[in-house]
N, C-alpha and C positions, 0 to 999 in steps of 0.2 A: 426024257429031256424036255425042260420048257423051251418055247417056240423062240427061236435065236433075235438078236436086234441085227437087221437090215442096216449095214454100212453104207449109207449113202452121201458117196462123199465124192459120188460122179458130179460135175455139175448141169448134169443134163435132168436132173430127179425135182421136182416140183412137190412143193408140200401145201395139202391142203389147210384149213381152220380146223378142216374134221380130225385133221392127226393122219388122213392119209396120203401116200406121197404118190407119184406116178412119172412113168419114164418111156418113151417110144424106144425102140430101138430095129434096123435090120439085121434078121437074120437069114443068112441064105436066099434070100433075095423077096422075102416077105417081110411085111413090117407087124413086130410085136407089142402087145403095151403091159409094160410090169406094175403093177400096182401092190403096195406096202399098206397094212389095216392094220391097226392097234391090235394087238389081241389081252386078253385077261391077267395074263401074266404077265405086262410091261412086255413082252416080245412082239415079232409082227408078222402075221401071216399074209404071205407072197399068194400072186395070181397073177399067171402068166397067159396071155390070151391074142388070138392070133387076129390081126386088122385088115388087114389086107396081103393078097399073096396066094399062093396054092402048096407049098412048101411046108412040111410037121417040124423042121430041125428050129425048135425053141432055143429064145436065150437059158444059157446055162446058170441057175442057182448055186455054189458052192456053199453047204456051212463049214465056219473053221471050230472046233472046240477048244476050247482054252483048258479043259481039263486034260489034257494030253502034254498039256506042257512040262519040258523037264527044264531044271536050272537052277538058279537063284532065283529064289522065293521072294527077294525085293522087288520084280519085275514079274516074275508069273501068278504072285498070288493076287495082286491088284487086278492082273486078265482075268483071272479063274472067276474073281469076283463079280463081273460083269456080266459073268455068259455065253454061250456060243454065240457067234457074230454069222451071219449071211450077207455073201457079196452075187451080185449079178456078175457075170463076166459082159462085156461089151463085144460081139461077134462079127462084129465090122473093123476091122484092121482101120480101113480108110479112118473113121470115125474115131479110131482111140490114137491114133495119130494126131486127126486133126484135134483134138481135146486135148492131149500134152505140148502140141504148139501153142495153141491159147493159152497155158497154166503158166507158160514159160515167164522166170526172173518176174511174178507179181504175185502180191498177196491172194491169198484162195477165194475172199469174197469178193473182191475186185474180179478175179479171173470168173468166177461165175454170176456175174454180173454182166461182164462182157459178149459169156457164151452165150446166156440167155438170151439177149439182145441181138446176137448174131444167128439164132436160130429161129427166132421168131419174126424176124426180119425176112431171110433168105432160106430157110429149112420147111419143109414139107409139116400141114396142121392135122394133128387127127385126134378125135375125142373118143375119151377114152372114157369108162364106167365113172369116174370122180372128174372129170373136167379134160379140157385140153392140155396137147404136149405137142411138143414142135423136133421133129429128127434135125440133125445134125444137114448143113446143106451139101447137098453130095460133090463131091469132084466137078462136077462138070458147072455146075453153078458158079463153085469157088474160080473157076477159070475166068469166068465169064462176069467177072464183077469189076469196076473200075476201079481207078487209085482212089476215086471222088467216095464209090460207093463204100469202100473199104472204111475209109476215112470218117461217113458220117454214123458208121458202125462204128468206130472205137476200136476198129481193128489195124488202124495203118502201121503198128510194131511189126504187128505178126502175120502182115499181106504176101513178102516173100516167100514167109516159111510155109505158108497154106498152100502159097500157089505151086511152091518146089513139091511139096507134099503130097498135092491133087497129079499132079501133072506123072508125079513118080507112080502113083497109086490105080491109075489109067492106064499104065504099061504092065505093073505088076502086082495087081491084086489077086488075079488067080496065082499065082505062085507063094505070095506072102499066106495067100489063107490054108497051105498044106504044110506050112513050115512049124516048125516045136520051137519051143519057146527062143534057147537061145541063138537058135539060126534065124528067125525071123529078128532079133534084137540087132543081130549083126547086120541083115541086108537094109534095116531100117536105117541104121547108120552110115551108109554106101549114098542116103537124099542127100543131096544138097542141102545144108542148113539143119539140117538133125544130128545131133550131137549124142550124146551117150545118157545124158539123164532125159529127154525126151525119147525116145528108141527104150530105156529101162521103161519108163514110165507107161507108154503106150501097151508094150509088151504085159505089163503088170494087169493093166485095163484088162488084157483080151484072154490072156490066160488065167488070172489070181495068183500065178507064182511070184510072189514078191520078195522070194531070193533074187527077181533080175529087177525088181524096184530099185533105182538108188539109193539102197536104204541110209546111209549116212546123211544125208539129206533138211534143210534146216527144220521141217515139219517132224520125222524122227528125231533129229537130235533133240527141239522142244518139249514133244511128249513125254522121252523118256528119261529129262530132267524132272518133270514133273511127275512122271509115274513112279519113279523110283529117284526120290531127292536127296536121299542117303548114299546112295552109290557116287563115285567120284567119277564123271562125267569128263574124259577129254575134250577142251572146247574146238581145237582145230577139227575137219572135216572128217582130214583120213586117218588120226587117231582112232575117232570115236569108230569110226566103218570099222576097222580093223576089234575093238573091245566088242564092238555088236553083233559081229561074225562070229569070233569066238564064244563069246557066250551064248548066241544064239545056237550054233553048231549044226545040225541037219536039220534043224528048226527055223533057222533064218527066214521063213517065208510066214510061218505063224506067230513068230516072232512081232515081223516088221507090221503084217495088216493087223494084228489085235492092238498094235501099238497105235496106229493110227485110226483106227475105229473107236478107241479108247480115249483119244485124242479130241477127236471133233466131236462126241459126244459129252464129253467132260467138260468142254468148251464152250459148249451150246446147249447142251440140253438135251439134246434131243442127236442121232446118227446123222440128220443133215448137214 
């Protein structure tokens, strides 16, 4: 199998001129740096490398194959045609939390413009083999930042929901981090100000299961106008969920991220 394209469609991933991208992340209470290299065959070979910390439990690589998909051939064979996709999972609950509050009700390069901004501002710097990345700022930061400082961040929408979110995630992040997927989706939604497609969302981050993505969602319903333009597309929300479920079937999870890797790559050019 050729070497998979890297879905980077975290907004935390930084791309260099050279073609390759880079991402801090903690794990287990070490901080890692992933780095994405072009490789020969248009795929991209991953390197996972530990920065600081004394802790081995690495961020997790997932590839998804597109050639295992079953269904309509309007929709599977345009996947097939791209390739296996590799996703990093995010192992910080806190972090893929706070990242679906920032995503929340704006467009994707607005919202990773803002992250950026907010992590390079107030997130921890560390230099990685291809340049600098900046972690996500942790709970205890996020508490400690004013309405001013929030404000000259670009984050005054989303200062509530951070701070509900830190504040929740200081109580129960050892609990959130031994939870499976859809029991952590449900205590997610127990925050103040977390709602059901932030809580899907984050959950999708930490595990890759994007059966609990909101897959109907305006970013899928897009793609897979465009991936499959033949097919007669419900425009309402829970229509379409409901044709995407079904068709997707016990697939629903490779379904929804091939779709969206498919998406931003198609889009751009490139998996960023």
């Amino acid at each position: 199998m050729s070497q998979p394209i890297m879905m980077l469609d975290h907004p935390g991933w930084l791309r260099g001129d050279d073609g390759h991208a880079r991402r801090v992340l903690r794990s287990a209470g070490s901080v890692w740096s992933v780095i994405c290299a072009p490789a020969a065959d248009r795929g991209q070979l991953v390197d996972v490398v530990r920065l600081a910390g004394d802790t081995d439990v690495a961020p997790v690589v997932d590839v998804i194959d597109p050639r295992t998909l079953m269904g309509d051939p309007l929709v599977c064979d345009p996947l097939r045609a791209d390739g296996p996709v590799a996703r990093v999972r995010t192992p910080d609950v806190w972090e893929a939390l706070g990242t679906a509050v920032a995503r929340q009700v704006i467009k994707a390069a607005t919202a990773r413009e803002n992250y950026r901004r907010f992590c390079e501002t107030y997130g921890e710097r560390y230099d990685t083999a291809v340049g600098p990345a900046w972690l996500f700022p942790s709970p205890e930061t996020v508490l400690a930042l004013s309405d001013d400082e929030f404000k000259a961040a670009r984050m005054k929408f989303f200062r509530d929901g951070l701070r509900s979110a830190a504040e929740a995630s200081l109580k129960a992040a050892d609990d959130w981090a031994g939870m499976a997927g859809e029991q952590l989706a449900a205590a997610l939604q127990s925050v103040r100000r977390i709602g059901p497609w932030t809580a899907g969302a984050a959950v999708a981050d930490v595990t890759n299961d994007y059966s609990l993505y909101p897959f109907a969602d305006l970013a899928v319903r897009t793609w897979a106008r465009k991936l499959a333009p033949s097919v007669d597309w419900p425009k309402p929300e829970p229509e379409f969920g409901r044709l995407w479920q079904a068709m997707a079937g016990a697939q629903l999870s490779e379904w929804t991220l091939l779709t969206l890797a498919w998406g931003v790559r198609h889009a751009t050019g490139v998996a960023l």
